[in-house]
C-alpha positions as CSV (number, residue, x, y, z in Angstrom):
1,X,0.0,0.0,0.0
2,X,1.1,3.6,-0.6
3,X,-0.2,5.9,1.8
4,X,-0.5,9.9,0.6
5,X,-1.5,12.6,2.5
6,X,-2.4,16.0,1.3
7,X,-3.0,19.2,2.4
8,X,-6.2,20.0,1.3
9,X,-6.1,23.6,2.5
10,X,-8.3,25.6,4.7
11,X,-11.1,25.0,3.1
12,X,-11.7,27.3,-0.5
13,X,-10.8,25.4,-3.7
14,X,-9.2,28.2,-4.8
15,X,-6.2,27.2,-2.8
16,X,-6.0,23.6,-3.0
17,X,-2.6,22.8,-4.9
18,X,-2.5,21.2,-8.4
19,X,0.1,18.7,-6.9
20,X,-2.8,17.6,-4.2
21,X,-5.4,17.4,-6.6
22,X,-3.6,14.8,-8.7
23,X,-2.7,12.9,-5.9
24,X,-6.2,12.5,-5.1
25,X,-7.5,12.3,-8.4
26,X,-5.3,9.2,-9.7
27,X,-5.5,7.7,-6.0
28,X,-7.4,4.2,-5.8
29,X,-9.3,5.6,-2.5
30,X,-9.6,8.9,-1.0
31,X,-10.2,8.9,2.9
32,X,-11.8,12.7,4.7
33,X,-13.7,13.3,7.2
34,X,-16.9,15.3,7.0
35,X,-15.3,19.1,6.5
36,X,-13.3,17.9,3.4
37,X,-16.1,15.9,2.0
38,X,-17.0,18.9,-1.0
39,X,-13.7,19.1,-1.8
40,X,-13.5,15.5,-2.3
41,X,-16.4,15.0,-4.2
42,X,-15.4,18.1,-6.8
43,X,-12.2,16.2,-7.3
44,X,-13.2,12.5,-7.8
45,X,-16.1,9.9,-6.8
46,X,-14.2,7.5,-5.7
47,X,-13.9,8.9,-1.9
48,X,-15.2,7.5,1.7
49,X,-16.2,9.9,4.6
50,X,-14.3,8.6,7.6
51,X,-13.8,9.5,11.3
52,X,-10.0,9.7,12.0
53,X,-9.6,6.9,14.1
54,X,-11.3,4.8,11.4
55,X,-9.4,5.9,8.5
56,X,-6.2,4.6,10.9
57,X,-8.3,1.6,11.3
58,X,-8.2,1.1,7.5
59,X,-4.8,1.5,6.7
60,X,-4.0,-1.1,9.2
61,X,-6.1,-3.6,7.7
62,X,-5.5,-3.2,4.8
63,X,-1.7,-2.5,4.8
64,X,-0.9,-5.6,2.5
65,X,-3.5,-4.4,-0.4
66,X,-1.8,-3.5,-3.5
67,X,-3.5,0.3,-3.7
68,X,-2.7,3.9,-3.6
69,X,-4.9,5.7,-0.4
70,X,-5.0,9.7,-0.8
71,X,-6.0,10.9,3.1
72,X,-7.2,14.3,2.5
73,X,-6.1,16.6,5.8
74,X,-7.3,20.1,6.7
75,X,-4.6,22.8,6.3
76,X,-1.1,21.8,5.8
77,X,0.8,18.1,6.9
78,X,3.1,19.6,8.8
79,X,1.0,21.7,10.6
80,X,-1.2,19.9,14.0
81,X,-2.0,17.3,11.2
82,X,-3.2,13.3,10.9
83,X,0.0,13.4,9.1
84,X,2.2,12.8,11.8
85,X,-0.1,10.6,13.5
86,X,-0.5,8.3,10.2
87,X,3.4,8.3,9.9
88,X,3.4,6.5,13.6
89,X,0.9,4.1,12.7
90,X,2.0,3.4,9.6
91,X,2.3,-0.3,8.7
92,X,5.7,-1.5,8.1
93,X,5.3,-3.0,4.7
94,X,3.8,0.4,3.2
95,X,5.2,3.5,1.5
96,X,4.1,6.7,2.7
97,X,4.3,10.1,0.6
98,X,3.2,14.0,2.2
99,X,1.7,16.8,0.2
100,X,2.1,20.1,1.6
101,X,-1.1,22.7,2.0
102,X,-1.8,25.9,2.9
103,X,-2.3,26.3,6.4
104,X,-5.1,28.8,8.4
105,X,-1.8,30.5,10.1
106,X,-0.5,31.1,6.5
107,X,-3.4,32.3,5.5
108,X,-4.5,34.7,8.6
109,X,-1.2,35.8,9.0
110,X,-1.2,37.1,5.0
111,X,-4.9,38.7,5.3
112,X,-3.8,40.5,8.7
113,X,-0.2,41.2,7.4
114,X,1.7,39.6,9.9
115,X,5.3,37.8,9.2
116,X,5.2,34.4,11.2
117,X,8.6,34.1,10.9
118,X,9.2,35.1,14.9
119,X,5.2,34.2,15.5
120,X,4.9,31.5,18.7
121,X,2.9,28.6,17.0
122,X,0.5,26.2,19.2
123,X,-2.4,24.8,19.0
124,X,-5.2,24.7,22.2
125,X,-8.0,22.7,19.7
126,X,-8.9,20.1,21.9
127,X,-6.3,20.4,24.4
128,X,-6.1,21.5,28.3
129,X,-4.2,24.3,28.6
130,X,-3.6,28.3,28.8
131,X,-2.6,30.6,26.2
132,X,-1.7,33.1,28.7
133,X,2.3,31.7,29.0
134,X,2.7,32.0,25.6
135,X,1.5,35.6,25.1
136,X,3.7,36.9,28.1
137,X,7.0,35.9,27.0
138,X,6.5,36.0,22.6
139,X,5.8,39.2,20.5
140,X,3.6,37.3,18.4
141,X,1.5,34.6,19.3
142,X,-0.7,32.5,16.4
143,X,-3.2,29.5,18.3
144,X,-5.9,27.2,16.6
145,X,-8.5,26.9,19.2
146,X,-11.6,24.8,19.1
147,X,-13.4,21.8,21.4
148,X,-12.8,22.9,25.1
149,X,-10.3,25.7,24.5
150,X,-12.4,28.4,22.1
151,X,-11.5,31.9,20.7
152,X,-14.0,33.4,23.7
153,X,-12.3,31.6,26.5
154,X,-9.0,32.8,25.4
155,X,-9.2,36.3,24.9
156,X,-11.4,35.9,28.4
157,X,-8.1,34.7,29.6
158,X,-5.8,37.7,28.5
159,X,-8.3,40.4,29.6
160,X,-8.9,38.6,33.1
161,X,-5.4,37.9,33.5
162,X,-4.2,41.7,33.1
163,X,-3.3,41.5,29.4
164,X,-6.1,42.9,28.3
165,X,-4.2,45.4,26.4
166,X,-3.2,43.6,23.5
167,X,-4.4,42.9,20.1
168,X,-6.2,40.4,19.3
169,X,-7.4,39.0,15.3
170,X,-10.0,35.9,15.5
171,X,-10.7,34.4,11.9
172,X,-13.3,32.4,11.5
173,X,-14.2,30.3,8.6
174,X,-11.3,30.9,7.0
175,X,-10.9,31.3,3.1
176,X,-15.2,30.5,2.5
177,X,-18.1,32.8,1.4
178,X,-18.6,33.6,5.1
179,X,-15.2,34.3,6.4
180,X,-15.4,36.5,9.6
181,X,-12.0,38.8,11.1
182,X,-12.0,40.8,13.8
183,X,-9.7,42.8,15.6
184,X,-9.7,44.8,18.4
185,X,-7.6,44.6,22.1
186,X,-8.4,41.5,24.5
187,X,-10.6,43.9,26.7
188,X,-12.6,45.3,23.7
189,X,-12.9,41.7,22.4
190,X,-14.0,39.5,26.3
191,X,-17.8,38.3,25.8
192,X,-18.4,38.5,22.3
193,X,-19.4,35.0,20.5
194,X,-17.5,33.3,18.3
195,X,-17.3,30.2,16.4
196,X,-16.4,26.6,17.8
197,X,-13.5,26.4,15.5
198,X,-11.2,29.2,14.9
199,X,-7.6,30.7,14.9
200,X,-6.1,33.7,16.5
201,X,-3.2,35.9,16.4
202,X,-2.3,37.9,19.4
203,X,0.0,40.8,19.7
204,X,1.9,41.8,22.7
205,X,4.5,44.3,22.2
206,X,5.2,44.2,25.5
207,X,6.2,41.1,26.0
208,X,8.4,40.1,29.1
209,X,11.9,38.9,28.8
210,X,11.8,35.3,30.0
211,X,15.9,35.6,30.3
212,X,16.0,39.0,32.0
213,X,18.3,38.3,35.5
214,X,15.7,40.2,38.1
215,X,17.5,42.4,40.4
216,X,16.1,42.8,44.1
217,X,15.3,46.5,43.0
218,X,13.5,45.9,40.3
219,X,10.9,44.6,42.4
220,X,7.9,46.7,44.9
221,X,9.1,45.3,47.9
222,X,7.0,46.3,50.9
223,X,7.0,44.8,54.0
224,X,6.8,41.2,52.7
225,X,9.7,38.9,52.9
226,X,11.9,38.7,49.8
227,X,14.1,35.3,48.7
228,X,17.4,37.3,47.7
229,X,19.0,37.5,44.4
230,X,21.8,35.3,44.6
231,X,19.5,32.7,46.7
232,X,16.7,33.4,43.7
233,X,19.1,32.2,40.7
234,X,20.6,29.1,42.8
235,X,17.3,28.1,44.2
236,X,16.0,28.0,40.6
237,X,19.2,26.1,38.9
238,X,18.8,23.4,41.6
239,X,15.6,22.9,40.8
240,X,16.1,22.7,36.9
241,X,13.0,24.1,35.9
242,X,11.9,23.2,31.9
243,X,9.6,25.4,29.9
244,X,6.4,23.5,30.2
245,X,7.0,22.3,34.3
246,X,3.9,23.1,36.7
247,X,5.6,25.1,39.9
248,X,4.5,25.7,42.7
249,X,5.5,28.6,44.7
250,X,3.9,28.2,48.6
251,X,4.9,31.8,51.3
252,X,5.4,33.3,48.2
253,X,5.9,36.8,49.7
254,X,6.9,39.6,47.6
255,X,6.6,37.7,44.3
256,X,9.9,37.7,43.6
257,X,10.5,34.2,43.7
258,X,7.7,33.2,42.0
259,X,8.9,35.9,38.7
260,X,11.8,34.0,38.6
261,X,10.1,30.3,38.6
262,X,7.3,31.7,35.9
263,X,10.2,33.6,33.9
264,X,11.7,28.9,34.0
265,X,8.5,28.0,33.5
266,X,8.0,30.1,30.6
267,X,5.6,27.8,28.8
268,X,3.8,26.7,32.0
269,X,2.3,28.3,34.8
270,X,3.2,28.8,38.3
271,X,0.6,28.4,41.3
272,X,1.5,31.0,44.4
273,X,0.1,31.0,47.8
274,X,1.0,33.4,49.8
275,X,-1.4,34.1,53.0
276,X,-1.0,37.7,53.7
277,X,-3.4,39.9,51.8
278,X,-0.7,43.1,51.8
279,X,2.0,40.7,50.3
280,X,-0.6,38.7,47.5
281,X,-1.4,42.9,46.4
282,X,2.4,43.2,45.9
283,X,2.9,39.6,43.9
284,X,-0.1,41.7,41.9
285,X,1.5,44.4,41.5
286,X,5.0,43.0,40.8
287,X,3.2,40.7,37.8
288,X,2.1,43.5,36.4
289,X,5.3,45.7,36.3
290,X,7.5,43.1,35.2
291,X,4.7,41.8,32.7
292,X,4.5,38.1,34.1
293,X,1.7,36.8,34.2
294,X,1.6,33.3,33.8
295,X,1.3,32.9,37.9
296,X,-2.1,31.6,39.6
297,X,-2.0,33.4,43.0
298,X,-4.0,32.1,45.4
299,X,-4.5,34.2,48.9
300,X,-4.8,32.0,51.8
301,X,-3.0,29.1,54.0
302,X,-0.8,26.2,52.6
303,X,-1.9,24.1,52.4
304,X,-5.3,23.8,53.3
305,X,-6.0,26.1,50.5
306,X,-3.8,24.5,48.0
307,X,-6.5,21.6,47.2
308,X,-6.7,23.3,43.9
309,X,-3.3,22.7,42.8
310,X,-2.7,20.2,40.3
311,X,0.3,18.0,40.2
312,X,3.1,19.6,39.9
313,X,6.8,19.3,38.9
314,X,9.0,21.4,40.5
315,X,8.3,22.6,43.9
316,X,9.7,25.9,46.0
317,X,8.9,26.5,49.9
318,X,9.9,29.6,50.8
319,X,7.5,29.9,53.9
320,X,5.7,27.3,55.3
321,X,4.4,29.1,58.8
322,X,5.3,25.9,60.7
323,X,3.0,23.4,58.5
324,X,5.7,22.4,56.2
325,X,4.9,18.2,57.4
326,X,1.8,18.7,56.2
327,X,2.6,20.9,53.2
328,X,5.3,18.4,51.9
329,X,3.1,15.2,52.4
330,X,0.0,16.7,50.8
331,X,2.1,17.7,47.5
332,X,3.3,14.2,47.2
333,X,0.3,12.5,47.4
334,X,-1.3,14.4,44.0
335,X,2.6,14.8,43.1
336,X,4.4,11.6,43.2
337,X,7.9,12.2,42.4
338,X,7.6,16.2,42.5
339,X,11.0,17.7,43.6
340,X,10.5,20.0,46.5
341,X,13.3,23.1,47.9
342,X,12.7,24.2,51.3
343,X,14.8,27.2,52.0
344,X,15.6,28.2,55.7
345,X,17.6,30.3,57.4
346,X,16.9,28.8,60.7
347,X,18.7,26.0,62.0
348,X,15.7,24.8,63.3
349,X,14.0,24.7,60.2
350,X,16.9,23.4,58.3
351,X,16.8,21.0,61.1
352,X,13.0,20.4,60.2
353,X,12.9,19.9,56.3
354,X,16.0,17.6,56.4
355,X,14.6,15.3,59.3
356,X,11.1,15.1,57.5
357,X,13.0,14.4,54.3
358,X,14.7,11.6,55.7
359,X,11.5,10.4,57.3
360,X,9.6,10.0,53.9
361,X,12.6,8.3,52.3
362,X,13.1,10.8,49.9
363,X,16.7,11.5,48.2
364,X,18.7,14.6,50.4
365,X,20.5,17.2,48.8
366,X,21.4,20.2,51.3
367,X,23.5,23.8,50.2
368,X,24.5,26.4,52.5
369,X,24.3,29.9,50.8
370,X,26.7,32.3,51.9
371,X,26.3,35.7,48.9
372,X,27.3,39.1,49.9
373,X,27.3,42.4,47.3
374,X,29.2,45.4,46.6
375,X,28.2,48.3,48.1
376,X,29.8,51.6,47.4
377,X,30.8,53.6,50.6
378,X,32.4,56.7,49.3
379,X,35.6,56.2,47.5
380,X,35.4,52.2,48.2
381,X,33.1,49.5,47.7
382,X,32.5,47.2,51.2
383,X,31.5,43.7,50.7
384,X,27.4,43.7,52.8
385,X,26.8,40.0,53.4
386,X,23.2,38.6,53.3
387,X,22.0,36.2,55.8
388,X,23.1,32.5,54.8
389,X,20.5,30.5,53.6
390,X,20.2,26.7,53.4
391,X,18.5,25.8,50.5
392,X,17.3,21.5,50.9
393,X,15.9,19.7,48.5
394,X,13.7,16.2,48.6
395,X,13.0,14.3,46.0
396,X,10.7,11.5,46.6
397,X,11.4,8.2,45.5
398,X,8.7,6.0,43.1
């Protein structure tokens, strides 16, 4: 069996490509689903309207045959396609060929002007997930959306979030007699209707650095307690944050901390609790004048009201307010295998974290952080020492 499949475009004739129109013409079967069906039919007769899984289904069962099968896909193969998954399933004795299309982010992006050659591409159709990481850290931002995820809930995202400010273009029913664009800023755009299926570009100008080094005064401090700069970068190298790791962030004060996990986490999203009302209004107000906000903060007590976490990956307890047993053994149930850093600059909690470590078998790594800074005091510069922290991290065994 020789397997093709072709772009068919997103969805006019007038851009279907003469290359995927022969395939599918001289093909001894064409397989699409529902959407494609017209374009099928005004190319040959000799097609069958499949669900996905089924047209899978039939290359497997018929993998020996002697026959050419044309699988028409929406938009471009290399694009969120069937393509890769039919590559995967592909039986070993058959031949497989792609045909490239035009895809809906070609196509927006030339009717709104846009180059994608910068543009963050993902797709939320069908998938969990929050568009809000992607728009804080990129310039440009293009996302299909569709199934749970749609066009409304994530421009509802951005103007609830704070980034209500920037621009927003929704097309809908792209390349057909009733293609819909809009434009217009996340605020201006939050309740209006549209389609189940559609794609959107979204502009932030603004967009935060994710690989800016966050120096203690770039932060409001207030009376909250702040995890130090020097502590800050080492705390986050130990824990080896990726892009797409869920933190958590529990006492987490000023903010500060949690900047630098979101700034890791940078496709991701960090969940805060910090139970002191005057310190969450400063994380608020620190997101916002560093433009990070791809941080769930939650006001209240850890970890009672932390039961809407999910799991996480990564782990950072910079205050615990003497529940850190309970804190620790309530992430690892939902979080088997999470890594956790305690910091302390007691003895007693060092004392504390490493004893309850050792208690729940988990693997002990402990640093003592001694940092001190320049500071200039007239015609010299004096070394000012912080307060040593110990920074002890568990990771539990599976």
């Amino acid at each position: 069996m020789k397997v093709i499949v072709a772009g068919a475009g997103p969805g006019s004739d007038l851009l279907l490509t003469e290359q995927m129109k022969q395939a599918a013409a001289g093909a001894d079967t064409v397989l699409t689903t529902e959407h494609l069906a017209d374009t099928a039919a005004s190319i040959t007769d000799r097609f069958t309207i499949m669900k996905i899984g089924d047209m899978l289904q039939y290359i497997r069962e018929h993998g020996d045959r002697d026959e050419t099968v044309c699988i028409l896909a929406s938009g471009d193969t290399g694009y969120y396609s069937i393509a890769s998954t039919v590559r995967r399933m592909l039986p070993e004795k058959a031949s497989l060929e792609f045909i490239p299309g035009i895809s809906s982010m070609q196509y927006l992006c030339a009717v709104t002007q846009h180059s994608y050659e910068n543009m963050r591409l993902i797709s939320l159709h069908g998938r969990e997930g929050s568009i809000i990481p992607y728009v804080c850290y990129n310039p440009s931002v293009f996302a299909l959306t569709g199934g749970d995820t749609k066009a409304g809930d994530v421009i509802k995202d951005l103007a609830d979030c704070g980034l209500g400010g920037v621009t927003v273009y929704v097309g809908e029913r792209l390349t057909m007699e009733n293609e819909r664009i809009v434009s217009g800023t996340a605020a201006e755009l939050s309740g209006q209707k549209f389609g189940d299926l559609a794609c959107v570009i979204i502009d932030n100008p603004k967009a935060a650095d994710p690989y800016r080094k966050l120096a203690d005064e770039d932060f409001v401090r207030g009376k909250a307690p702040m995890t130090k700069e020097a502590v800050r970068d080492l705390a986050a190298a130990e824990l080896a944050i990726h892009p797409g790791d869920v933190v958590i962030d529990v006492g987490a004060g000023t903010g500060a901390m949690t900047c630098c996990l979101a700034q890791k986490a940078r496709d991701s999203v960090v969940y805060a609790i910090e139970k002191s009302p005057e310190a969450a209004a400063l994380i608020r107000q620190n997101m916002e004048h560093l433009g990070i906000y791809n941080i769930r903060l939650v006001c209240g007590s850890a970890p009672e009201d932390m039961s809407g976490f999910p799991a996480a990956d990564k782990v950072f307890i910079g205050g615990s307010s003497g529940n850190l047993s309970d804190i620790v053994r309530q992430i690892w149930n939902k979080s088997p295998g999470a890594e956790i850093l305690v910091t302390a600059v007691t003895m007693e909690t060092q004392a504390e974290a490493f004893q309850l470590f050792e208690k729940l078998g988990a693997d002990i790594s402990v640093r003592l952080v001694s940092a001190a800074s320049a500071h200039k005091l007239g015609n010299y510069h004096l070394m000012k020492a912080d307060n040593p922290v110990w920074l002890i991290k568990g990771v539990q065994k599976i």
